[in-house]
N, C-alpha and C positions, 0 to 999 in steps of 0.2 A: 347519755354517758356510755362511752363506750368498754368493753369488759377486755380484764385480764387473760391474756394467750394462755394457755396450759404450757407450762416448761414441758411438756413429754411429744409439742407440734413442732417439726420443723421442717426444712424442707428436704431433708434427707428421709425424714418419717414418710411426709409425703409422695418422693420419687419410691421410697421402695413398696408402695401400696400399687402405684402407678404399676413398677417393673416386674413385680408378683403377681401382677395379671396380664402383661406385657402388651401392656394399654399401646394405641397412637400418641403423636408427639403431642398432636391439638389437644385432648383431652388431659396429658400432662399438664402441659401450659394453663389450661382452664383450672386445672387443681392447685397450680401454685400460686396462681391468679387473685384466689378465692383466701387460700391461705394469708397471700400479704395483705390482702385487704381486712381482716382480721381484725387489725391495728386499730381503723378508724371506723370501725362500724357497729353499732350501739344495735340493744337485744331490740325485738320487736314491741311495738308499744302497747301498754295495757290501760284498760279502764280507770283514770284515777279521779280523785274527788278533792276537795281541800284536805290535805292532810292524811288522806288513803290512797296506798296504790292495791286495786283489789286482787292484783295476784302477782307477788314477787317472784321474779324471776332473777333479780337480782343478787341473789341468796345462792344461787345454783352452784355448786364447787365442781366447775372442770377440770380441774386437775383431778381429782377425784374420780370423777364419772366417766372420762375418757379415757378410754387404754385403744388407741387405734391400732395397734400390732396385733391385739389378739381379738380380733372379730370374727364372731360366727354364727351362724343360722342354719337352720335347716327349714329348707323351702320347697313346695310340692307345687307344678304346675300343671293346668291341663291343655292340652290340644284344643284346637278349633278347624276343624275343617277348613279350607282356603286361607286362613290367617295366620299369622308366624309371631307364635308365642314363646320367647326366648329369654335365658336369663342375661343383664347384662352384658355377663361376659361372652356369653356366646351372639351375642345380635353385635357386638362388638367387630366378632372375626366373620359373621355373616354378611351383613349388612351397616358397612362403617357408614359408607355415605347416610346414609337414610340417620342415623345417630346423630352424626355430625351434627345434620342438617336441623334437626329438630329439638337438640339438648341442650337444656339452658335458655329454649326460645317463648316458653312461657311463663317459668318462676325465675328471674334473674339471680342468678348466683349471688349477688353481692347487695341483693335486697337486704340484710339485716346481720348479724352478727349467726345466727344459729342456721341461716343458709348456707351462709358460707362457711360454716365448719362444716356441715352435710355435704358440703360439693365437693370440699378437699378430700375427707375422708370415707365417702361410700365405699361400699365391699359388696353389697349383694343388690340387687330389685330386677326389676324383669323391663323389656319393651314387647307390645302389643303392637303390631301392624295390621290391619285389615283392609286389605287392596279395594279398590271398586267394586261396589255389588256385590259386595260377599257379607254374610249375614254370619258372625260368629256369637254364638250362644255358648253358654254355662262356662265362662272364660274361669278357670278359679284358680286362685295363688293362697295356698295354706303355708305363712310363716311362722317358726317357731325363732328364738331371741336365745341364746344359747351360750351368751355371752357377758361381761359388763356393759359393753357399749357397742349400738349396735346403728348402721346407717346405712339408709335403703334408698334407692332412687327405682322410678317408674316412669315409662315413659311409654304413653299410648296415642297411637297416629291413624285414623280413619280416614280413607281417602271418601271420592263423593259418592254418595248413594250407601256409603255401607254402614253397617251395623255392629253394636258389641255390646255384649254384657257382660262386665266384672266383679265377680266377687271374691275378695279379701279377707283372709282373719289374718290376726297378730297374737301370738299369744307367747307363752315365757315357755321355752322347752324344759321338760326335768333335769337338763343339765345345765342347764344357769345355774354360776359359782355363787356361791355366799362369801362375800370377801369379808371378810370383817375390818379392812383397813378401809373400803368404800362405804360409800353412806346410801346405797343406791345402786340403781342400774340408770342407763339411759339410751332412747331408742329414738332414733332420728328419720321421718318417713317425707319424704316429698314424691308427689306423683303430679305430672305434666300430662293433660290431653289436648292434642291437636284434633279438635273435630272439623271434618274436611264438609263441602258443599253439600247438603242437604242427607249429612249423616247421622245417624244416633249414634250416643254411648251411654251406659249406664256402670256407673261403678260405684259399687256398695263395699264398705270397710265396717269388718267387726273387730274392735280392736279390746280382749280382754288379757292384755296385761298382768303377772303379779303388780303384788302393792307394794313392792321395793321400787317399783322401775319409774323412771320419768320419761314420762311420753311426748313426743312435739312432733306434728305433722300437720303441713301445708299442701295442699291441694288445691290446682289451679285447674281449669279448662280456659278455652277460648275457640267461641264456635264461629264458625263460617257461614255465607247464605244457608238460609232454612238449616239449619242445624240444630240439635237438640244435645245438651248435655246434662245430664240429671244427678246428682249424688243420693247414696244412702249414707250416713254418718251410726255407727251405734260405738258409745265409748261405756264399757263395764268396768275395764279396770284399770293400774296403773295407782301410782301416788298423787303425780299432777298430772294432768291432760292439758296443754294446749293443742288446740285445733282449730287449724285456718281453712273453709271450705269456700272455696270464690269460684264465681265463672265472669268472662266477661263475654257479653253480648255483640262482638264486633261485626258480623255479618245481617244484613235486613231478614226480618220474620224469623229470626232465630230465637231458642228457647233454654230454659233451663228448671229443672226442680233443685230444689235441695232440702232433702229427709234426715233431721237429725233424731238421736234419741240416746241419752245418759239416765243412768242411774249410779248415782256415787252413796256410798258408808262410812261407817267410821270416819277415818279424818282426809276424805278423799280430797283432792283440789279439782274440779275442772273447769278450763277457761274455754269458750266453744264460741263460736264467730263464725257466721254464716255474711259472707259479701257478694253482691251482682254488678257490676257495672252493665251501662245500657247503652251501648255506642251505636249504634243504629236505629233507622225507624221500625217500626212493627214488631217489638221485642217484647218476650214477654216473660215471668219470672215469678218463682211461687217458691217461698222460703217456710218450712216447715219444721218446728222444735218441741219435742217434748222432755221434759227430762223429771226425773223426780230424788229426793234427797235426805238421807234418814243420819240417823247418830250426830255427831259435830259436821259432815260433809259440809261444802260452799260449793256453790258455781257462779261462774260469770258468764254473762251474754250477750255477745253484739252484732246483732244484724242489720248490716249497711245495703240500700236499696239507693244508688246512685245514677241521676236520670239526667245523659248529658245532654246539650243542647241542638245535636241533630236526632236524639232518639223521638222523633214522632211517633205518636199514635203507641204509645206505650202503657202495656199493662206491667203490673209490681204489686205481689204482696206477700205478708209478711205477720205469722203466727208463730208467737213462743210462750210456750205454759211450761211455770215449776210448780212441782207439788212437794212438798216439805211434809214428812212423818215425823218428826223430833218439833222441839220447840229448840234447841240447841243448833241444829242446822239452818244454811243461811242460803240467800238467793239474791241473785240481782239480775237486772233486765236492760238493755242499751239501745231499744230498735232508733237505729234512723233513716228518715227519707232525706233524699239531694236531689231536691228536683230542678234543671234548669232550662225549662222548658214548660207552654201551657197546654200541651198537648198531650197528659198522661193523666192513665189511674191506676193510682198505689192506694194504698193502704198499710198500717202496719199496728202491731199491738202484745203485749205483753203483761202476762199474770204470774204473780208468785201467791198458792196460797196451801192451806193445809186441807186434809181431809174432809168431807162435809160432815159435822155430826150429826145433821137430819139425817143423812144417807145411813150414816152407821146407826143410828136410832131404829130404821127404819127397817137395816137388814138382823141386827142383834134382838128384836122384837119378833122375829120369826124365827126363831130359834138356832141363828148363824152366830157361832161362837164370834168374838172381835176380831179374833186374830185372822180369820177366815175371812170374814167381813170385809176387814182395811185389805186383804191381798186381793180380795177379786175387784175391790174399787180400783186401788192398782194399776192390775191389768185393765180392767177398763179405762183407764184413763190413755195409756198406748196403745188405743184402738185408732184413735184418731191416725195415729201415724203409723200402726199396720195397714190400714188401707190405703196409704200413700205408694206403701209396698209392690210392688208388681212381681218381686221374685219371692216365692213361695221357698225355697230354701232357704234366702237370707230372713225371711222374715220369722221361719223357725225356728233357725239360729238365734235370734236375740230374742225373741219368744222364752224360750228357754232359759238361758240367761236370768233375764229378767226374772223367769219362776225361780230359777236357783237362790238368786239373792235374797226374795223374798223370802222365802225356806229356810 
């Protein structure tokens, strides 16, 4: 079914976003492109059951949540030696071709209803370029949401042989308005990597949101011969989270990780999807989730390991644990294989469960009060996927977090 335009989108909204940054014609057209498509294009699909859809998005008031005139963030980016780390608007007036060329060419605009309000409406995200052989480290984008509604585009291009590590926060800056006529904020995040012939990327998102805002962010790669794309995923805050983390495997002996890890409260919603496609032979792919769920929270979770029929010799696999503190909190699990082909090994599996009381028996008998107890079980239980970690900052980063919440 497709959803209701906000009276406040038109195409005059749209050109003066465009002529406020005094965009190219191309990326006009792509804006207004996405706009009329608008019309026929239905939200992204969720897990449903006979008579459940387990996370309505149907519900969401755009007219409400959108105010595209007044968008703003404040964003902090770092340098990289030999690599050209710019926001938007400035890789824009630097380097249009190399934009051109690349934007729009791994998440299609008109994939779904809530991409293409992101395409038409961006205002702020950054492109990461890393030419051949150049090895760019500690790449970091600190955003602050500063707004109602906020929409981010990213867009990061590794040529062959070269390297990048990115790291992400999101958080609500102290001047996000309290409207009282909205019901909400909402923040809109897509990020595109092209990883080039036998390059690495690594890009980790810490995204702690206030609990007013509605968060939706798709994340695509697509790697090349021997190529390696790996994600970190941590989501802390926000009211609803969905999060789309995909790579597709389209060059031979190409690789991918994906690291997630949530913890929701109160009445948090997250919906979190981890997808690989395997379009080549010698592909391989390792889907990692942990997340845990206390007060009324819910999460949903769907990791797709899709194995096409020239990917030979194909490895895939696939771990997601919830752990539930409340009896009132909820979980669900969706792993699937697609395999089309006899030449692979996958694996995949999923648990929802609570506390162990031996364990809590075991440490409250040695004189560790409960509360202390259930929190270092906890943290132990996101052990598993701090060692998935390889950046010792981001792994801090949600380290902490995680202690705060528990606290």
């Amino acid at each position: 079914m497709s959803v209701q335009v906000p009276a406040s989108l038109s195409e005059e909204t749209v050109e003066g976003i465009s002529a406020a940054r005094d965009e190219p014609d191309w990326l006009r057209e792509q804006r207004l492109a996405a706009l009329a498509a608008l019309d026929d294009l239905d939200l992204p699909d969720v897990i449903q059951t006979p008579g459940r859809r387990w996370t309505d998005l149907e519900s969401l008031d755009f007219e409400s949540l959108v105010d595209p005139d007044n968008q703003s963030d404040t964003t902090a980016r770092s340098d990289a030696e030999g690599a050209t780390v710019l926001s938007f608007e400035e890789a824009l007036d630097d380097h249009e071709d190399l934009v051109k060329e690349h934007f729009g060419s791994i998440v299609d605009p008109e994939r779904n209803y809530l991409t293409a309000l992101s395409a038409a409406l961006f205002t702020t995200g950054t492109v990461i370029y890393v030419p051949e052989g150049v090895d760019a480290e500690d790449v970091t984008i600190r955003a602050e949401m500063n707004s109602r509604s906020l929409f981010s585009h990213t867009l990061v291009i590794t040529e062959q042989s070269a390297s990048a590590t990115i790291l992400e926060s999101i958080t609500s800056g102290d001047s996000a308005p309290a409207d009282s006529e909205a019901e909400g904020r909402y923040f809109s995040n897509i990020v595109e990597i092209v990883a080039g012939e036998n390059s690495y990327v690594q890009y980790g998102s810490l995204q702690n949101l206030d609990e007013d805002t509605y968060h939706v962010t798709l994340k695509h790669a697509e790697t090349d011969t021997y190529a390696t794309a790996d994600w970190i995923e941590g989501n802390i805050g926000s009211r609803l989270t969905r999060s789309d983390v995909e790579t597709t495997l389209a060059g031979e002996a190409s690789e991918s990780k994906i690291v997630g890890a949530f913890f929701g409260h109160e009445d948090q919603h997250l919906d979190v999807n981890a997808r690989v496609w395997h379009e080549n032979e010698n592909t391989t792919a390792d889907l990692v989730t942990r997340g845990v769920l206390d007060d009324v929270a819910r999460s949903v979770y769907e990791g797709v390991q899709d194995v096409g029929e020239d990917a030979w010799n194909t490895n895939s696999y696939q771990r997601e644990n919830t752990l539930m503190l409340s009896d009132e909190s909820e979980a669900d699990a969706s792993p699937k294989l697609i395999i089309n082909n006899h030449d692979t090994e996958a694996s995949h599996s999923a648990t929802v469960g609570q506390v162990d009381q031996e364990d809590m028996l075991y440490m409250t008998s040695r004189s560790i009060d409960p509360n202390t107890a259930r929190n270092m079980l906890v943290e132990g239980f996101f052990v598993p996927v701090f060692e998935e970690i390889d950046v010792e900052e981001f792994r801090d980063d949600l380290s902490e977090l995680i202690i705060e919440r528990l606290d």
